[in-house]
C-alpha positions as a Markdown table, in Angstrom:
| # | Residue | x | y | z |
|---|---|---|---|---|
| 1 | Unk | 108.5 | 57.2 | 94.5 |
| 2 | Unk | 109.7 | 59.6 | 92.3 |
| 3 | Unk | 111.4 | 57.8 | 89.0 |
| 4 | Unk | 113.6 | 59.4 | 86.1 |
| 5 | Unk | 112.1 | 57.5 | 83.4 |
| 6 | Unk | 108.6 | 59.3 | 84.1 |
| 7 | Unk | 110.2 | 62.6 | 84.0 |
| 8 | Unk | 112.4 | 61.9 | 81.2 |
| 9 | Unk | 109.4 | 60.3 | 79.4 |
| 10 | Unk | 107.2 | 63.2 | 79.7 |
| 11 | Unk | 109.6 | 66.1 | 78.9 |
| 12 | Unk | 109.9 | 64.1 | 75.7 |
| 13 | Unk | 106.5 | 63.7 | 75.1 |
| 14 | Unk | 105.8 | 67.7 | 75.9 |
| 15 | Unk | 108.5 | 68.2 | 73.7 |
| 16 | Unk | 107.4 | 65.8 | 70.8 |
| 17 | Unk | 103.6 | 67.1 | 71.0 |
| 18 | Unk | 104.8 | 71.1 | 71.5 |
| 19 | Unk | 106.3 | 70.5 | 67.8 |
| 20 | Unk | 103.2 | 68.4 | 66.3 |
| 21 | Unk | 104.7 | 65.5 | 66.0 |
| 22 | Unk | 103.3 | 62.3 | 65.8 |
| 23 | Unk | 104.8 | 59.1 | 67.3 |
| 24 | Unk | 105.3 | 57.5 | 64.0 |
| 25 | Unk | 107.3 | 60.2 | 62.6 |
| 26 | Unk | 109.8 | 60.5 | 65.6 |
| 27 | Unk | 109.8 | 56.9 | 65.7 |
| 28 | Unk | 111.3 | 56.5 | 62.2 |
| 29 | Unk | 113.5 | 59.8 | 62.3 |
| 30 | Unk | 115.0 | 58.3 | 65.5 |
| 31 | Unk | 115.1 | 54.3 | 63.9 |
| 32 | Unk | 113.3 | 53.9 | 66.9 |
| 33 | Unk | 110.4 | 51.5 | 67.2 |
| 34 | Unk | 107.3 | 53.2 | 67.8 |
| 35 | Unk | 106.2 | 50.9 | 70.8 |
| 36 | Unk | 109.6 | 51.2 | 72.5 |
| 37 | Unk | 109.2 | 55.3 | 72.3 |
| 38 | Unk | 105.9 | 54.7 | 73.2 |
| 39 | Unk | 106.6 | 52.9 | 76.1 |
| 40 | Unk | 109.9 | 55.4 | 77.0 |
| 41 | Unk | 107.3 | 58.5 | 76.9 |
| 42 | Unk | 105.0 | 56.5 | 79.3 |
| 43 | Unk | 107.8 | 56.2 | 81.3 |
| 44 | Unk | 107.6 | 52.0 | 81.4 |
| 45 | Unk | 111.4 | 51.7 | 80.0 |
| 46 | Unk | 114.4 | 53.4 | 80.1 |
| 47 | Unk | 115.9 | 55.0 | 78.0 |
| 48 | Unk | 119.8 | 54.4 | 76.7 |
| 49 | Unk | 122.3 | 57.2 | 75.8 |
| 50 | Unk | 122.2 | 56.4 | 72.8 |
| 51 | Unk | 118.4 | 56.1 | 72.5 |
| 52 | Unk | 118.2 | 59.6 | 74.0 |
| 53 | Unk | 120.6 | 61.1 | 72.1 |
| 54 | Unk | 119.0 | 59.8 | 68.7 |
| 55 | Unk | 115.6 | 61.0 | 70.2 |
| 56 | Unk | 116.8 | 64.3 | 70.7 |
| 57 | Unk | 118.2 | 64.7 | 67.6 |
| 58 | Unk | 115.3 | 63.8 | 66.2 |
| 59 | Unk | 113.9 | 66.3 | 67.7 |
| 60 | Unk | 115.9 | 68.4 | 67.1 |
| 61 | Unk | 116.9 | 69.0 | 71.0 |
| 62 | Unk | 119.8 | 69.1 | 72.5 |
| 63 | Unk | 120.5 | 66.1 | 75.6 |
| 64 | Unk | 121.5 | 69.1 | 77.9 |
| 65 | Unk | 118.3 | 70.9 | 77.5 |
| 66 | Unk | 115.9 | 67.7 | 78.0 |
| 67 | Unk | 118.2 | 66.8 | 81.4 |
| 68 | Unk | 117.6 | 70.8 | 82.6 |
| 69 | Unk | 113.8 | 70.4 | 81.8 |
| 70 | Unk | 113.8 | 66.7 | 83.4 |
| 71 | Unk | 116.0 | 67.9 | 86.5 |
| 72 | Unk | 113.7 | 71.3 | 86.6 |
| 73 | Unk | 110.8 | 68.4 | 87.1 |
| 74 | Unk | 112.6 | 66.1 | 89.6 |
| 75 | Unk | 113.4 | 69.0 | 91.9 |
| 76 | Unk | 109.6 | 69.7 | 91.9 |
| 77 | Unk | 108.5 | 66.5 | 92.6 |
| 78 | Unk | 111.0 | 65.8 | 95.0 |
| 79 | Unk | 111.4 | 68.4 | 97.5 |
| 80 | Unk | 114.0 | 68.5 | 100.4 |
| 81 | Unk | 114.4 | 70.1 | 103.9 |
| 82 | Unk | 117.4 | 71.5 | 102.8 |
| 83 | Unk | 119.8 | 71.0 | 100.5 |
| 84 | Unk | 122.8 | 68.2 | 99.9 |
| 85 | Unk | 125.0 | 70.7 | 98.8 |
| 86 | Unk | 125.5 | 72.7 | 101.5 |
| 87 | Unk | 127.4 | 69.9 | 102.4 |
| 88 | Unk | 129.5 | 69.3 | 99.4 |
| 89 | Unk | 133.2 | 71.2 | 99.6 |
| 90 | Unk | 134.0 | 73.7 | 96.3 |
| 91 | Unk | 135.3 | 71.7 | 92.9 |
| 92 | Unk | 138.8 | 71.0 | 92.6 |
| 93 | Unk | 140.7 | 69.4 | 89.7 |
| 94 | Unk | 140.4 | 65.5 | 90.4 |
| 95 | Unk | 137.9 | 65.3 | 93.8 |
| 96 | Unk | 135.1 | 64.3 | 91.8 |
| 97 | Unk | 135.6 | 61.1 | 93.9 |
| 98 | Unk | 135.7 | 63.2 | 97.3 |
| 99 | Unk | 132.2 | 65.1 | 95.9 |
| 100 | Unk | 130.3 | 62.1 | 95.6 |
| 101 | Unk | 131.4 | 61.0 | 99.0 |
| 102 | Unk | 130.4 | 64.3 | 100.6 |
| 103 | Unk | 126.9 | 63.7 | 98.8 |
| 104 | Unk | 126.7 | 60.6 | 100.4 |
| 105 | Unk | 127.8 | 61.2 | 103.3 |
| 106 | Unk | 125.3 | 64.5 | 104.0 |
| 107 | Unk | 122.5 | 62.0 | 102.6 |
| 108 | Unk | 123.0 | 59.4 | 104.8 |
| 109 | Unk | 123.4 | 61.8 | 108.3 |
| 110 | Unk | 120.0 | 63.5 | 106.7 |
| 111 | Unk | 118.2 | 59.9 | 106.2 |
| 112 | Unk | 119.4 | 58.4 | 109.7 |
| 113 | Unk | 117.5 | 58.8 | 113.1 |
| 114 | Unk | 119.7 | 60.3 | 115.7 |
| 115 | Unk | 120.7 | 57.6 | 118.3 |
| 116 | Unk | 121.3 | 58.5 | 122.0 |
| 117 | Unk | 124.8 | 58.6 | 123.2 |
């Protein structure tokens, strides 16, 4: 099974490592303990907003660039026959209710055996 917190965990460790960085140091820059970061780059816990959002800062990474890289992963690990959004109608103001739905929806049909009439 393919879980977030891995990927999250080691797009932040890539990230930590590609600058040099020890543990320690993001650890205290993030007033983070270094265990719990530890354990968040091992992917064992997950992480908070606001845990990843002082995390990235400080490493000095934006959230939206650490969900791209994480999402990049996710999509790699877990590939499809074809895609849930072919299903999912264009964005209008206010249907982000009727989106989700539509996600659902195509998951489910994709998920459940045909029966026989």
């Amino acid at each position: 099974m393919t879980l977030l917190r891995r990927h999250l965990g080691a797009v932040l460790r890539s990230q930590r490592e590609g600058q040099h960085r020890t543990l320690r140091d993001v650890s205290a820059s993030a007033r983070v303990s270094l265990g719990y970061l530890s354990e968040i780059e091992r992917g064992h816990k997950e992480a908070s907003s606001e845990l990843l959002a002082a995390v990235c800062d400080a490493l000095g990474l934006r959230i939206a660039d650490v969900l791209y890289a994480v999402a990049d992963d996710l999509a790699l690990a877990e590939p499809m026959a074809a895609p849930l959004l072919e299903a999912v109608p264009a964005h209008r103001d206010g249907a982000v209710h009727d989106t989700v739905a539509s996600i659902s929806a195509a998951s489910t049909r994709r998920r459940s055996p045909r029966v026989a009439a």
